[in-house]
N, C-alpha and C positions, 0 to 999 in steps of 0.2 A: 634339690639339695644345692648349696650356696657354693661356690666353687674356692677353692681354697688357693691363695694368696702364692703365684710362684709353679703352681701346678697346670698342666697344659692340659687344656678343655679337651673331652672326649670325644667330643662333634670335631673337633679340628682335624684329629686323630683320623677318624672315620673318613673323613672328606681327603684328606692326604694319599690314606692307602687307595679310595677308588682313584683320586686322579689318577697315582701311579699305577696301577690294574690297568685303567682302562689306558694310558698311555703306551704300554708295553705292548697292550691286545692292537694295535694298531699293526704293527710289523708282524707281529704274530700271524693273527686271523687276516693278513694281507687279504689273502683268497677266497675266506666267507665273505669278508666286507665288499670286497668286485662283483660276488654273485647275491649281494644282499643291500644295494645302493641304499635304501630305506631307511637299514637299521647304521649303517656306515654315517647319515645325516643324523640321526637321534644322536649315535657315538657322539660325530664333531661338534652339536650343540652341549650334550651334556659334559662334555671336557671343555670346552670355553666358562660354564659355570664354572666347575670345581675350579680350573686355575686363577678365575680371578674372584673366586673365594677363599684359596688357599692365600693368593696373593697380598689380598685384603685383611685377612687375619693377622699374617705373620704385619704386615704395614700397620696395623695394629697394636699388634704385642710388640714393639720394637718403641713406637709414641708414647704409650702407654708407660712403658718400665722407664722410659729417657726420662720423661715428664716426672715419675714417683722419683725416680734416683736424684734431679734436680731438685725437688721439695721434700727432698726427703727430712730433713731440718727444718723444715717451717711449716705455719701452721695455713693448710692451704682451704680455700671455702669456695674455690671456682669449679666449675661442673667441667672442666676439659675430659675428663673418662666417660663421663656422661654424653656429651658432644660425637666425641670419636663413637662409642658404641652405635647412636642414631646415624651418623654419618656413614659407618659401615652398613648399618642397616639400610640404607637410600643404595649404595650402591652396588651391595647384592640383590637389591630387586630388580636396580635398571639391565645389572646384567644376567638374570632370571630372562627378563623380558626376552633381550638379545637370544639369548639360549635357543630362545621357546622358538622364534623365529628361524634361527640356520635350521634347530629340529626340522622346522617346517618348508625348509628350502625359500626362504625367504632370505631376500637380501638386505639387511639391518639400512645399510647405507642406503639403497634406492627407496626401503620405507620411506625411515624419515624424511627424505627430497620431498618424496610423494604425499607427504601428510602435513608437509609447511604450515599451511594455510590454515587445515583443519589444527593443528597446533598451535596455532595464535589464535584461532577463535577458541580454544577449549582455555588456553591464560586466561583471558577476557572473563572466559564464562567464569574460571575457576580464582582470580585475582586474590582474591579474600586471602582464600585457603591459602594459597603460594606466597602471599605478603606473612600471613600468620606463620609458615613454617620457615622462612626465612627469618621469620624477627626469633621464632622458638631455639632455633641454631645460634641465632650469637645471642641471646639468655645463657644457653648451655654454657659457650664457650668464655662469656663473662666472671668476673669474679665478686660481682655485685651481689647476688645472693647464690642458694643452693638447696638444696633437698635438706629439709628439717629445718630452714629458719621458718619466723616466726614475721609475718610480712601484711603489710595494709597497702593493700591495689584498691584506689580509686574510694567505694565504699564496702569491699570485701576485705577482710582478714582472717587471719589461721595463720598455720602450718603447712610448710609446702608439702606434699608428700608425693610430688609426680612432675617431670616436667615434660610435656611431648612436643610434637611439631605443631599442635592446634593449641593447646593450651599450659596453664601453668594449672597444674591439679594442686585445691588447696583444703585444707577440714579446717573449718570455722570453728567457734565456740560448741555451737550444738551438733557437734558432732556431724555435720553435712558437707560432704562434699560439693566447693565450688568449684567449677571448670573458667579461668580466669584466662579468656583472650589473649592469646601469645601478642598482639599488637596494641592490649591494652596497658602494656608494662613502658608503650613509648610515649603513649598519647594522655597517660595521669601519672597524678604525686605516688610516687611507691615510697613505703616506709618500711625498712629492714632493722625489725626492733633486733634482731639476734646481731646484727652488725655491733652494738654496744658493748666496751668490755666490759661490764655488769652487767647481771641480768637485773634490768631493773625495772619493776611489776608498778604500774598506777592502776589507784583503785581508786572510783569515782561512786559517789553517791548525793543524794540532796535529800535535805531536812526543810519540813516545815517552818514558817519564821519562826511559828512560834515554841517551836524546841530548837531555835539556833544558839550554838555554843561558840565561845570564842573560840580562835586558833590553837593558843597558849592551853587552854583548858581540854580542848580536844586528843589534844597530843598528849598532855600528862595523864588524863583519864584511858588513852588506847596504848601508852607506853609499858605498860604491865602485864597487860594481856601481849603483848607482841613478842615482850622477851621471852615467853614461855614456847613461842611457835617453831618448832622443830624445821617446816620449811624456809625458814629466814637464816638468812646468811647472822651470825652472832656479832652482834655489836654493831651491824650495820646502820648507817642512816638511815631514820624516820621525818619525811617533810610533808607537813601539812599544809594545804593552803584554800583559800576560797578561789574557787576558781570560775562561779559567776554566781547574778545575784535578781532574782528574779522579784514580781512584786508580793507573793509569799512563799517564796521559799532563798534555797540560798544552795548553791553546790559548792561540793564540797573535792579536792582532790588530796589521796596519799601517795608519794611514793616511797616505795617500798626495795630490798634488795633477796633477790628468791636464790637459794642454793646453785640452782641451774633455771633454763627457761622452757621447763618439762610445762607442758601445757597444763596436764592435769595436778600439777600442784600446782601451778599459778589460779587456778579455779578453786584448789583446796585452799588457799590463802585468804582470796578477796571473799570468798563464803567465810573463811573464819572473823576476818576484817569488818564485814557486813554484819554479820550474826552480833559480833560485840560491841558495834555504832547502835545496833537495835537495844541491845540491852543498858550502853548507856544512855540510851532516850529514854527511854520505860524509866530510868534511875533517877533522870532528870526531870521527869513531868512529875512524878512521888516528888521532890524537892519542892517545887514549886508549889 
């Protein structure tokens, strides 16, 4: 269930009352904890988590509401809530890790001394990854695009519907999920058609030479059918043009302005768009 706006998560909740439990059982259980060293080390690990997840949260929920209360008048499209969540997410694991270790009478500080080396050889081995989750972090934190625009990386496009530390999750036309390179958003052209304040739809097709129709005549013949389409913004601009020209055929470009940049009416459109370029060919070859 989606958590409602201003209400305090029930996991924060949970995690609050054990810190505080288990910080009190500390003085309390003095005397078990001396005759039970073992379970006294789980205690001190699992109280190092809880506080700097309690800690983490509220740092959190404090970013989080500054950030809404600052935009809260403007129309914001940067993933910063998005960003902080991941971000908390990295560092309740690295302090998970820690936990697990004091659990285990392990000394956090002398590990890592002790695993330098093997810690630069695992960057090395792991580079990729570590460049990818670093570039997915300042995506997040960008205001370049966001979750539900509408975007062309490299030769993939869709809709974003995911951004993680490895990739930028995107659903294409046919409905298939692309996992799009967190590092391929630095190294190609990315196109943020939802960045437009129109949403505005091109639809491409090409004709035969020989059912090629002029520009003038195309437009007035598809101007009639267009006014009647319920997904098109009323009264909007209609621009036709040729947009290349082969040795028989000729392409053809419209654009168009869509209500919103709902994917699935932008596909009910250029199907309508296509459907009535076919029927005025059929119309057109009877002419001739």
């Amino acid at each position: 269930m989606e958590q409602r706006k201003g209400t305090i998560p029930v996991s924060f909740m949970l995690r609050l009352l054990a810190w505080i439990l288990l910080s009190i059982s500390f003085p309390v259980f003095n005397d078990f904890y001396a005759q039970h060293p073992y379970l006294l080390q789980l205690a001190y690990g699992l109280n190092t988590f809880l506080t700097a997840s309690v800690l983490i949260s509220i740092g959190k929920f404090i970013l989080v509401s500054f950030y809404n209360r600052r935009h809260a008048s403007n129309k914001v499209r940067g993933n910063f809530v998005l960003g902080i969540n991941r971000l908390a997410a990295i560092l309740n694991a690295v302090f998970a890790v820690v936990s697990v270790m004091i659990a285990l009478g392990i000394n956090p500080k002398d590990f890592i001394t002790s695993m330098t080396i093997v810690a630069m050889a695992i960057a090395v081995i792991f580079r990729e990854y570590i460049t990818n989750m670093i570039s997915g972090l300042i995506v997040m934190f960008s205001e370049q695009f966001s979750i539900g625009d509408h975007i062309r990386v490299g030769e993939h496009s869709g809709k974003i519907i995911d951004i993680t530390f490895a990739n930028i999750v995107v659903l294409n036309e046919e409905e298939d999920m692309v996992l799009v390179p967190n590092n391929l958003v630095f190294t190609a052209t990315v196109i943020n058609k939802s960045a437009q304040v129109s949403d505005k739809l091109t639809v491409r097709f090409e004709l035969p030479l020989a059912d090629k129709m002029d520009v003038q005549t195309l437009s007035t013949r598809l101007e009639p059918v267009l006014k009647t389409m319920p997904d098109l913004i009323p009264g909007g601009e209609m621009l036709v043009r040729i947009a290349d020209m082969g040795k028989d055929f000729i392409k053809y470009k419209i654009d168009l302005h869509a209500i919103d940049s709902s994917n699935r009416r932008q596909k009910r459109i250029e199907s309508a768009v296509l459907n009535a370029v076919l029927q005025l060919t059929e119309t057109h070859r009877e002419r001739l």
